[in-house]
C-alpha positions in Angstrom: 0.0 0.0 0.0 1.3 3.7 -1.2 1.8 5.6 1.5 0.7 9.4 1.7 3.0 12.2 1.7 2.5 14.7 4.4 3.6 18.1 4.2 4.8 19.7 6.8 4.9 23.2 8.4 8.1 23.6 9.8 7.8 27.0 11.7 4.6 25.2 13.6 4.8 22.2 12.8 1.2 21.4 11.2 0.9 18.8 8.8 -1.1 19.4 5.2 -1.8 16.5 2.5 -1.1 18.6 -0.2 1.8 21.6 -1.2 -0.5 23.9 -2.3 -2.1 23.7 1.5 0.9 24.2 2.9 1.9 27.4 0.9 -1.8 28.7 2.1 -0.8 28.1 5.2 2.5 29.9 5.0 1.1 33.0 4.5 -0.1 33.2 8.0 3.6 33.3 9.3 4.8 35.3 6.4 2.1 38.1 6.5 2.0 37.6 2.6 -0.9 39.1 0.5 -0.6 38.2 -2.5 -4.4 39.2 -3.8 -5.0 42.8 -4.1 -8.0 44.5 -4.8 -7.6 47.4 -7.6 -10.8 49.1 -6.6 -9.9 50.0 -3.2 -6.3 48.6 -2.5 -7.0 46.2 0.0 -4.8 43.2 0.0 -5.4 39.6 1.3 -3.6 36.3 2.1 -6.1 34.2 0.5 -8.3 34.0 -2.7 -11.4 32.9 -0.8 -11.5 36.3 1.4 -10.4 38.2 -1.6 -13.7 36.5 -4.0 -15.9 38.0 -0.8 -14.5 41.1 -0.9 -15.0 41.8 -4.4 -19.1 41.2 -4.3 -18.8 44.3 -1.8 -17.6 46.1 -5.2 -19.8 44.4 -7.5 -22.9 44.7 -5.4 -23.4 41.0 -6.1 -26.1 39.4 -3.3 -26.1 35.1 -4.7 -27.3 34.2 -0.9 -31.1 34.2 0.3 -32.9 33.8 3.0 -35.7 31.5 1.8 -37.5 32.5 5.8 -37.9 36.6 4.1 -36.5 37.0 1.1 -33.4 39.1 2.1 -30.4 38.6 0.2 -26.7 39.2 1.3 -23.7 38.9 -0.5 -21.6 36.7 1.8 -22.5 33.5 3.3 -21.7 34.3 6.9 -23.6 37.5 6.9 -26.8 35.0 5.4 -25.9 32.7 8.4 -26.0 35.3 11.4 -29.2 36.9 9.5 -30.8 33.5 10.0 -30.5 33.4 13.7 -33.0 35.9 13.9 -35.5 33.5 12.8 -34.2 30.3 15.1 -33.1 32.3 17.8 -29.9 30.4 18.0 -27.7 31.6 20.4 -23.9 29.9 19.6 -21.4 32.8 21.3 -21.0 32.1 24.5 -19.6 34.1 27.7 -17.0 31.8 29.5 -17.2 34.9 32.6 -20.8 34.5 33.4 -22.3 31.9 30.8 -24.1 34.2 29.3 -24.8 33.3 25.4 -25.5 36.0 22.2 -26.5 35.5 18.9 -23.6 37.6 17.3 -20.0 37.3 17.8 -19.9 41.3 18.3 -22.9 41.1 20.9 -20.2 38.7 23.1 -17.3 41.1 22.5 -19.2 44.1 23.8 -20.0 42.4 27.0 -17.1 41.0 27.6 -16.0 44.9 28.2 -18.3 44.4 31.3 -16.0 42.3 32.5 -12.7 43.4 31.3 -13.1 47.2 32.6 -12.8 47.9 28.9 -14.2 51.4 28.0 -13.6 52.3 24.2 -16.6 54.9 23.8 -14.9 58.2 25.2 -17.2 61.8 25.8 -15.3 64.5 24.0 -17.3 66.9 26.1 -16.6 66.1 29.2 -14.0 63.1 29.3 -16.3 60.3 30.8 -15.9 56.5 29.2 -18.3 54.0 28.7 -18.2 50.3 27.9 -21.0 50.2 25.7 -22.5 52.2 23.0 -25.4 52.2 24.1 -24.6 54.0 27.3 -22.4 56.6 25.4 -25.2 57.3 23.5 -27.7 57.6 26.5 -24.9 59.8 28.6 -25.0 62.3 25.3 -28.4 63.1 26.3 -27.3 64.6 29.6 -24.9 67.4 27.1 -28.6 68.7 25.8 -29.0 72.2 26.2 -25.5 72.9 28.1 -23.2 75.2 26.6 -19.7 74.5 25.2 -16.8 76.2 24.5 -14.6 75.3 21.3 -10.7 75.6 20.9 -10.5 77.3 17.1 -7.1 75.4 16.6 -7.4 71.9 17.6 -11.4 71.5 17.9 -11.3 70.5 21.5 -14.0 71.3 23.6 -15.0 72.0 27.0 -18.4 72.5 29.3 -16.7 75.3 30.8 -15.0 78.8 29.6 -11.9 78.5 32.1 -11.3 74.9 31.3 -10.8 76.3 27.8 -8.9 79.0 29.0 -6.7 77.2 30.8 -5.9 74.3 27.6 -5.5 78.0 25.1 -2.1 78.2 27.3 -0.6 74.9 26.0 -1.2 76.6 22.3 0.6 79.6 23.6 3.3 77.7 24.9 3.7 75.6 21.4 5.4 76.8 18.3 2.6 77.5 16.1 2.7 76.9 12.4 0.5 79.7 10.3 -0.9 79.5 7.0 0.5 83.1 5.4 -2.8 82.8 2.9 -5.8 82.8 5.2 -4.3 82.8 9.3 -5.2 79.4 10.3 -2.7 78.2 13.2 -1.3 74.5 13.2 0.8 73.1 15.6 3.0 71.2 13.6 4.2 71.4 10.1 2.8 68.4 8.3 -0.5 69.9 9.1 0.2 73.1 7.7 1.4 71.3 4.9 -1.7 68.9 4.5 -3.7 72.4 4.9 -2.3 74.5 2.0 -3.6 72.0 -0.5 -6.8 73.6 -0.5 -5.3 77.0 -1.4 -2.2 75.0 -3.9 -5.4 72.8 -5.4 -2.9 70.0 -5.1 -4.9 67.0 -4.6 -2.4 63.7 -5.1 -5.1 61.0 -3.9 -7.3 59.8 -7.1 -9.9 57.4 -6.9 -9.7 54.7 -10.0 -13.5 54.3 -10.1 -14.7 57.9 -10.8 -11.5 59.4 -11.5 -12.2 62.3 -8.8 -8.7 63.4 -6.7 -8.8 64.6 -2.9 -6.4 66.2 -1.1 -5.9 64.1 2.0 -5.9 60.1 1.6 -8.6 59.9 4.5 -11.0 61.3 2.4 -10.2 59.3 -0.4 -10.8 56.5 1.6 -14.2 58.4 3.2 -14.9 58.7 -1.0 -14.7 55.3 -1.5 -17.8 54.0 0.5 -19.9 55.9 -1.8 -18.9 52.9 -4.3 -19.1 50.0 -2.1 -22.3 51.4 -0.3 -20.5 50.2 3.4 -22.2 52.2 6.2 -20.4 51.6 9.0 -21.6 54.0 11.7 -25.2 53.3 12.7 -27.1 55.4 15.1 -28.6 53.2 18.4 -31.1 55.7 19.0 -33.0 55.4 15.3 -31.2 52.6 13.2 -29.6 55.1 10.7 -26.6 54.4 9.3 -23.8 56.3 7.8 -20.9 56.5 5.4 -18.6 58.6 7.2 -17.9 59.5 10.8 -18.6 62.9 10.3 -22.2 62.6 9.4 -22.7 60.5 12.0 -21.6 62.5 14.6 -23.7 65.6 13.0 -26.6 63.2 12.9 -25.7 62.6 16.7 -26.4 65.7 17.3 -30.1 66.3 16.2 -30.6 63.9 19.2 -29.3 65.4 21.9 -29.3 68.7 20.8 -26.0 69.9 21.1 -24.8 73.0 20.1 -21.0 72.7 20.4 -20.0 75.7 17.9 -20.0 78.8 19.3 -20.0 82.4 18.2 -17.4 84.1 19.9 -18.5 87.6 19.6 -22.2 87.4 20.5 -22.0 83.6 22.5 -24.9 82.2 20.2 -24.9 78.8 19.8 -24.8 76.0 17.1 -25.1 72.6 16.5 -23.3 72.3 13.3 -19.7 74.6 12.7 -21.5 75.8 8.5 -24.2 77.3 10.3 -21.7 79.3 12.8 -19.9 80.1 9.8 -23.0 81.5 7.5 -24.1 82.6 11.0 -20.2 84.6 11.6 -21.0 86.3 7.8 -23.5 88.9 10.3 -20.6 90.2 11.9 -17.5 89.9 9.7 -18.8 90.0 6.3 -17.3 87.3 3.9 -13.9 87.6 5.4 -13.9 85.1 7.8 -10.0 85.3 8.8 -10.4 86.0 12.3 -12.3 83.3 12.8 -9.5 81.1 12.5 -6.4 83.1 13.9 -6.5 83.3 17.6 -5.3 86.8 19.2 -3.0 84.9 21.8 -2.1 88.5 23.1 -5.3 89.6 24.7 -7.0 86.1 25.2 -5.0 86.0 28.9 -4.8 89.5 29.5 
């Protein structure tokens, strides 16, 4: 009888029946991708995870629920749908034996137990474990006024807490733009900003052919294509493309008015409208919005 030959890992020792397993295999020591995605430039160590990524491009949905008719265009994403319907619950919590229906769902509460708190309060510098309780602490911001830093978009509940961080600006070298007297604290930002004056805009998206200054928003761009929302509002189900709308979004919630008008203290919930709003006293030049006056700001 012919025996089999075995190959065999030899950085962990796992054993494969055939060479082309073992070269898969590789890959997870070597950190090789050798599949890469020409519409958004993700790469991937294996074809199988790079065939489901591209049906994100194509739009292509080949797997139904046959319970309500939904379709999805991975597998997985049909079976974790389908648990809806059975109410299987396979993730289970090895603190507290607790058991979820999604992977995610068991991650979050594991934070419970951890002392994990990812989901940080820009406004007052509380952390929260959970989303959801992020989302239900915003609600205590409504109404409450809050003080912006022009120069690094901080912001603060109260006027001398922003006085007091205006002082580390002070103390910094600050970079300025010579065209319109916004302050930076480093170079590469001042850089990054005089694009939009320059019109220099070296980030080009293959599928529309539209160029962006900053890679970030090519990347933001690129959504539009694939149709990914990853930001999704607890408090109504929305979902959103970019961060930025989401947080705007946010905001109609709670009511918010973060953006504030220096010169007569109104306030707004979105920084366009204290702009337009900034047009009432200032006119169309808008340059000392952006340029602190260090020199009396203490005095």
């Amino acid at each position: 009888m012919m025996s089999m030959k075995i190959f065999q890992c030899q950085l962990c020792g796992k054993d494969f029946s055939q060479n082309c397993n073992l070269k898969r295999h590789l890959r997870l020591h070597t950190g090789e991708k050798s599949y890469h995605c020409k519409v958004c430039g993700k790469s991937f160590a294996q074809n199988f995870n790079f065939q489901r990524h591209l049906k994100l491009h194509s739009g292509e949905k080949p797997f139904n629920c046959q319970l309500c008719g939904k379709d999805f265009s991975q597998n997985c994403n049909l079976q974790r749908h389908l648990r809806s319907h059975t109410g299987e619950k396979p993730f289970t919590c090895e603190v507290c034996w607790k058991k979820f229906t999604q992977s995610s769902d068991l991650k979050k509460h594991l934070q419970t137990h951890t002392g994990e708190k990812p989901f940080h309060c820009e406004m007052c510098g509380k952390d929260f474990s959970q989303n959801f309780n992020f989302q239900r602490h915003m609600k205590s911001h409504i109404g409450k006024k809050m003080f912006w830093c022009h120069i690094c978009d901080n912001k603060y509940l109260r006027h001398e807490h922003l006085q007091q961080h205006l002082k580390i600006h002070i103390n910094q070298r600050s970079f300025y733009c010579e065209i319109c007297g916004k302050a930076f604290t480093c170079s590469k930002y001042l850089q990054k900003h005089s694009r939009i004056h320059t019109g220099i805009r070296p980030y080009h998206c293959e599928i529309c052919g539209r160029d962006f200054i900053e890679n970030s928003s090519l990347k933001k761009h690129l959504q539009v294509h694939t149709g990914e929302k990853p930001f999704e509002c607890k408090l109504c189900g929305r979902s959103f493309s970019q961060n930025f709308n989401f947080q705007r979004h946010l905001r109609s919630h709670v009511g918010l008015k973060p953006f504030q008008c220096e010169i007569c203290k109104k306030n707004f919930s979105q920084n366009s409208n204290l702009k337009r709003h900034m047009r009432i006293h200032l006119g169309d030049d808008l340059s000392g919005l952006w340029k602190p006056n260090m020199e009396n700001e203490f005095v």
